[in-house]
C-alpha positions in Angstrom: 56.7 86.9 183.8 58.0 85.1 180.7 61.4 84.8 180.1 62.5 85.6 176.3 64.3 82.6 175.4 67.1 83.2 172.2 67.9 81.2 169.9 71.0 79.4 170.1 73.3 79.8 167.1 73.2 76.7 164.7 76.5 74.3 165.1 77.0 74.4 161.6 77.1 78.3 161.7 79.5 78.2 164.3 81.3 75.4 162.4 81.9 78.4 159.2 82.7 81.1 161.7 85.3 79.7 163.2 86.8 78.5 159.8 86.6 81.5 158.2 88.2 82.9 161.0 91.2 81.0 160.4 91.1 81.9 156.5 90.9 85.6 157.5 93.9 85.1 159.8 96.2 82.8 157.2 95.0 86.1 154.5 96.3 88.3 157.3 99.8 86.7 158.0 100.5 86.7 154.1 99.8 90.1 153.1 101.8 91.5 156.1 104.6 89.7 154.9 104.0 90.9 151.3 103.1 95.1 152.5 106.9 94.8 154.3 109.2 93.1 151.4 110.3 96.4 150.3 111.1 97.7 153.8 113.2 94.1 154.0 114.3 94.7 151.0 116.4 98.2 151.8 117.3 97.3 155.6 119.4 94.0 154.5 120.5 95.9 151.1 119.4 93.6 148.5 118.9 95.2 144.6 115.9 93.4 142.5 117.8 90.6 141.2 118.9 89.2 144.7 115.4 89.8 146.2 114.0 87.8 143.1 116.1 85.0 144.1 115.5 85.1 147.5 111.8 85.5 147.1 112.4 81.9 145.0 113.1 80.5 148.9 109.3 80.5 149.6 108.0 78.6 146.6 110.9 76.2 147.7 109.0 75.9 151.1 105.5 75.2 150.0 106.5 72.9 147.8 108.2 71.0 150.7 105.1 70.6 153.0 102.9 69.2 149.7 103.7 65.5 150.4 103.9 66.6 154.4 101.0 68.2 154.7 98.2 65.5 153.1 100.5 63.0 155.8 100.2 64.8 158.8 96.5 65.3 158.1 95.4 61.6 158.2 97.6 61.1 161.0 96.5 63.5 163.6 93.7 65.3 161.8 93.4 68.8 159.8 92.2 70.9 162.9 95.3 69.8 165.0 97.3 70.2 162.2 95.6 73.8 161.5 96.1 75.1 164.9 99.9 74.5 164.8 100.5 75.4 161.8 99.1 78.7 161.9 101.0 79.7 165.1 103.9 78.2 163.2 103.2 80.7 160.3 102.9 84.0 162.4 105.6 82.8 164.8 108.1 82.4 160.9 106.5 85.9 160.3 108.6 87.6 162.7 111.8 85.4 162.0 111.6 87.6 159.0 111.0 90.8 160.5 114.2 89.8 162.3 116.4 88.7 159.4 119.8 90.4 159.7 121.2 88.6 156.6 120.4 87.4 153.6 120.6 83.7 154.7 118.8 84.2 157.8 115.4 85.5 155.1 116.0 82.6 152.4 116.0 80.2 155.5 112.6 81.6 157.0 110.8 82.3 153.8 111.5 78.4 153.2 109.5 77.7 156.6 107.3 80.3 156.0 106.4 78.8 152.9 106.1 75.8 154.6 103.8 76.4 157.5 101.9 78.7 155.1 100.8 75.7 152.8 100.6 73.4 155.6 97.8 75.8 157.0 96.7 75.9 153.3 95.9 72.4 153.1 95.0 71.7 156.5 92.4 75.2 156.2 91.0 74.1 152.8 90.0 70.3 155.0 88.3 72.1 157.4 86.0 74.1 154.8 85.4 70.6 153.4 84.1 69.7 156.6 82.4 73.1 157.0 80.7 72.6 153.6 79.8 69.0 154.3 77.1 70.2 156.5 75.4 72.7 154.7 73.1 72.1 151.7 74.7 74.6 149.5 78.5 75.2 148.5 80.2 77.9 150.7 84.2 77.1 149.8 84.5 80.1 147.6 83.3 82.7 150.3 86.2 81.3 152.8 88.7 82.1 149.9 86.8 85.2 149.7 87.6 86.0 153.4 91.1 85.3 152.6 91.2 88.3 150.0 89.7 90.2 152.5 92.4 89.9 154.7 94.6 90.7 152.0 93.0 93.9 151.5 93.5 94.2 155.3 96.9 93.2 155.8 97.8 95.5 153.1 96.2 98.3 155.0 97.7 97.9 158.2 101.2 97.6 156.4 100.7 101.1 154.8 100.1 102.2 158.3 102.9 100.8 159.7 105.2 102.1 156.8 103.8 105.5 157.0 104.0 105.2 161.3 108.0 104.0 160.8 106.8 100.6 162.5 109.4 98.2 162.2 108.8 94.9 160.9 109.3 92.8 164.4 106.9 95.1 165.9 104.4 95.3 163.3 104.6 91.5 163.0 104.3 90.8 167.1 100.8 92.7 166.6 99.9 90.1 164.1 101.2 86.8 166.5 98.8 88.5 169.0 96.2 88.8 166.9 96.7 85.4 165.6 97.2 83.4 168.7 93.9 85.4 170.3 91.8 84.1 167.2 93.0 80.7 166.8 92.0 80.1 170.8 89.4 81.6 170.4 87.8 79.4 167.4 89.7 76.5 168.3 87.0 74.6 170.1 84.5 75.4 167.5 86.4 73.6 164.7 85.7 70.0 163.4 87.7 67.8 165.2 88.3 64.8 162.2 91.3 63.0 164.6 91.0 59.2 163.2 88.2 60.3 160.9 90.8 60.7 158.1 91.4 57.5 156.2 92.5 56.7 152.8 90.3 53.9 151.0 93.1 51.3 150.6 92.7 49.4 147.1 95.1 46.8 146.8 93.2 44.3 144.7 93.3 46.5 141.3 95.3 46.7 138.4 97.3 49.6 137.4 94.7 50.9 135.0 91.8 50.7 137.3 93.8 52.6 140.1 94.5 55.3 137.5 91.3 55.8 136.2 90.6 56.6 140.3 92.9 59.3 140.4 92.3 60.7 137.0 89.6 62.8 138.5 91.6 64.4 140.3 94.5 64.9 137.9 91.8 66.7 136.0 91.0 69.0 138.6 94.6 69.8 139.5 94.9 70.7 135.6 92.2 73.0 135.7 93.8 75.0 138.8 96.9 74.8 136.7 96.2 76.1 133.8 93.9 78.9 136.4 96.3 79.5 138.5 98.8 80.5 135.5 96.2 83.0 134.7 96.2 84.3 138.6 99.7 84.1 138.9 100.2 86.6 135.7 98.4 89.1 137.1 100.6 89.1 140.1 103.4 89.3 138.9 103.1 91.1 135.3 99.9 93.3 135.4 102.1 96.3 136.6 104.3 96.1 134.5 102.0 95.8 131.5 100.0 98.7 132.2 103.4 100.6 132.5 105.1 98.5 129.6 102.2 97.7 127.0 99.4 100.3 128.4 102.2 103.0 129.0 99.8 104.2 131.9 101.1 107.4 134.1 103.1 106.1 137.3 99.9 107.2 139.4 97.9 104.4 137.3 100.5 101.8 136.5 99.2 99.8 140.0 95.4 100.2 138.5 95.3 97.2 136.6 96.1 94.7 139.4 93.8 96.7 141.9 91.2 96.1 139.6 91.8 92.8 139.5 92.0 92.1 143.2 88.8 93.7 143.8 87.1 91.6 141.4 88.5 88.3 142.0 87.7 89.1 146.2 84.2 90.3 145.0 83.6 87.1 142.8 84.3 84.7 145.4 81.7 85.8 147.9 79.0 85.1 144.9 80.5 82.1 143.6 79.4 80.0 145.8 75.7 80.9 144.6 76.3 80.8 140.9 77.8 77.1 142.0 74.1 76.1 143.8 72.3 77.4 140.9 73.9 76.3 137.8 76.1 73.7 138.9 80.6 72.9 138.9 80.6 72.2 135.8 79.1 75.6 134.5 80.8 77.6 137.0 84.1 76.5 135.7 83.4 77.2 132.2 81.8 80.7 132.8 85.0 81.7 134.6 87.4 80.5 131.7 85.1 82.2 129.2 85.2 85.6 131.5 89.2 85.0 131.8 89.7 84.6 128.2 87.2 87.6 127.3 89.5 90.0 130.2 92.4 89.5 128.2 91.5 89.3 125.0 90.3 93.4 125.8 93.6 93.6 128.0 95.7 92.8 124.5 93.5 94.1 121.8 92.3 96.9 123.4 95.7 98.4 125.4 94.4 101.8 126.9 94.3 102.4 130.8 89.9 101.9 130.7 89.8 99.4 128.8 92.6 97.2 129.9 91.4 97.9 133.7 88.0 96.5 132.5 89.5 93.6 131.1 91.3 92.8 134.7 88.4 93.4 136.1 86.7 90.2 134.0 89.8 88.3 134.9 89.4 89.0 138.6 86.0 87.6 138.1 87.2 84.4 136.2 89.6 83.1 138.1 87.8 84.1 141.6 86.1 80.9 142.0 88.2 78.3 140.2 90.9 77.3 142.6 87.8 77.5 145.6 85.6 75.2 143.6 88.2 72.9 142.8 89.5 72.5 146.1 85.9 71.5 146.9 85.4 69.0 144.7 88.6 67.2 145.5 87.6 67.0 148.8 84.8 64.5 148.2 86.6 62.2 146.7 85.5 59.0 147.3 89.1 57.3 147.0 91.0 59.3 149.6 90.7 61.6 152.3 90.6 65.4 152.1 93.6 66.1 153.0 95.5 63.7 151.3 93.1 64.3 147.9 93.9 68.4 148.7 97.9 68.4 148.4 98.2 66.4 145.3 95.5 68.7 143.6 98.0 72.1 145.2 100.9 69.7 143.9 99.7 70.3 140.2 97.6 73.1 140.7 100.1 75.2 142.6 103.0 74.3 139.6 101.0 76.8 137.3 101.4 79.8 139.9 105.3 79.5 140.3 105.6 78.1 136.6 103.7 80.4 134.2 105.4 83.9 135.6 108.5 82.6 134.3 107.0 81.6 131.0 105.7 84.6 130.3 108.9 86.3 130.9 110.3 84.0 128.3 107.6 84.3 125.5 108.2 88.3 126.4 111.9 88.0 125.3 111.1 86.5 122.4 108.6 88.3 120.9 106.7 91.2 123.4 104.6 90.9 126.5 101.9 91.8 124.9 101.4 88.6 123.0 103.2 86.6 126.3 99.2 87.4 127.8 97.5 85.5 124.4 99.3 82.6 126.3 97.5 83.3 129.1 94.7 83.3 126.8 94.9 79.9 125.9 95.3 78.9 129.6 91.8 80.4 130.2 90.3 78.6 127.0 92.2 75.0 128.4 90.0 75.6 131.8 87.3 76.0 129.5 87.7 72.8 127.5 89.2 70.7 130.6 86.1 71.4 132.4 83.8 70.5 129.7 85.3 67.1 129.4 85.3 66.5 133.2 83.0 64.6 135.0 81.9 66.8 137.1 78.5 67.1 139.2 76.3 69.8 137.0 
């Protein structure tokens, strides 16, 4: 009698589950943070100007790891790195559901902010990796996981708002879910320890070592001038559909729903728009779909319409950030994770800059045309990416 023999699961499958995996769980320990601010927010007393400044405390942190991160990674490797720092980040997690004072927070939202973009970094090499080995691009689906797990973590949060689950508790879960997941992938990850080396260049002038790195000083302005766009939808969508749209409470959250859906839906199809029309394409569809989005968002303020202009804006800026992060991650002139942080080191300026901005272009003349600057932030992605060399 014939035994039925299966078929053992491809390496390079394995390779994706288990880095997806560790997207899914860095997605995870993020939005619990962000479901539990406001029940943070009323147990140490703070009103909205105060938690402003103390949210400023985690910016603060990933900025820190930046020049860290890229370091540690060609010294010991990203999964080593990966593994640490993600324990690091659920373990910072519940130093904030244990926060008694306002210093205790601002001092764990700075490490929480850096073990957050150290498992940023270090994640992002691993998907490199991941994505070395297969014929087609599949970054953008991993950042589609993350979303996922936003979606997720925000679920679970409700719950334990609606359950009266304190923080700690509701952030142990998490650490246990966390550790489980990490030990259970860890084996399965790419192991690049002494792998990581950056192409040493000593011999060239100033002008030929620039024009190495302008590649990727082009690719850091795209996610800039994207991640403005990303970051104005965080933190100013509600408020325009309750400002500019003047939407009923019920559907002043609409807007930015929309937009989440979209831009999680667009990255698990990026990655085949990328294999079929090329970078280069990609990246100027999703700054003509960003610009279109709020061009209807601002001339065109009504609760439909603007929610079908997020919705294009969700789509646009989906894959941009993903297929940047995967194109700095071939270069030829230094190793992922060193080529990574100083694309999030320009990139990652537009998320925590353009909020601001837009807040000051408000004051001086209304939010509504603060979003045309947006605008032109989508057309620049445009433009930058036409001029780029990118593979088509």
């Amino acid at each position: 009698m014939e035994t039925a023999i299966r078929p053992a699961i491809a390496p390079r499958t394995i390779l994706r589950i288990a880095v997806g995996a560790m997207f899914f769980m860095a997605g995870l320990c993020f939005a619990s943070w962000a479901s539990r601010i406001a029940t943070v927010q009323a147990k140490l007393g703070l009103n909205d100007a105060a938690l402003g400044a103390v949210l400023f405390s985690l910016p603060i942190g990933l900025m820190l790891s930046l020049p860290f991160s890229g370091w540690i990674i060609t010294k010991i490797g990203s999964k080593r790195v990966l593994l640490g720092a993600i324990l690091a980040y659920a373990i910072f997690l519940i130093g904030l559901g244990l926060a008694h004072t306002t210093i205790e927070l601002v001092l764990c939202l700075v490490c929480f902010g850096f073990a957050g973009n150290t498992v940023n970094i270090s994640v992002n090499t691993q998907a490199v990796a991941a994505e070395g080995v297969h014929d087609k691009p599949i970054m953008a689906s991993f950042h589609g996981l993350w979303s996922l797990a936003g979606f997720t973590g925000a679920g679970i949060g409700t719950f334990m708002i609606g359950h009266r689950v304190n923080p700690f508790h509701h952030f142990i879960i998490i650490l246990s879910i966390t550790a489980v997941v990490s030990l259970l992938v860890s084996r399965y990850l790419y192991d690049d320890y002494g792998s990581a080396k950056t192409t040493e260049t000593p011999s060239l002038s100033l002008r030929q070592r620039l024009s190495l790195i302008f590649p990727l000083l082009t690719l850091g302005s795209i996610a800039f001038c994207s991640l403005i766009c990303e970051g104005a939808m965080f933190d100013w969508s509600v408020i325009y559909f309750k400002k500019v749209v003047q939407a009923p409470i019920a559907l002043q959250g609409l807007g930015f729903t929309a937009f989440m859906f979209t831009m999680a839906g667009g990255r698990f199809v990026a990655d085949f728009f990328a294999h079929r029309f090329g970078l280069k394409r990609t990246l100027q569809v999703s700054g003509t779909l960003t610009v279109t989005g709020l061009l209807v968002a601002v001339s065109f303020p009504h609760v439909y319409t603007a929610m079908a202009g997020f919705m294009l804006i969700g789509i646009g800026v989906s894959s941009v950030v993903p297929m940047v992060y995967s194109a700095a991650g071939k270069s030829k002139t230094m190793s992922p994770g060193v080529a990574l942080a100083a694309v999030s080191t320009v990139g990652f300026a537009g998320f925590f800059v353009g909020p601001p901005v837009i807040g000051f272009i408000a004051g001086l003349a209304t939010l509504r045309a603060s979003f045309l600057f947006v605008a032109v932030m989508g057309i620049s992605v445009v433009v930058l990416s036409s001029r780029a060399k990118l593979e088509s």
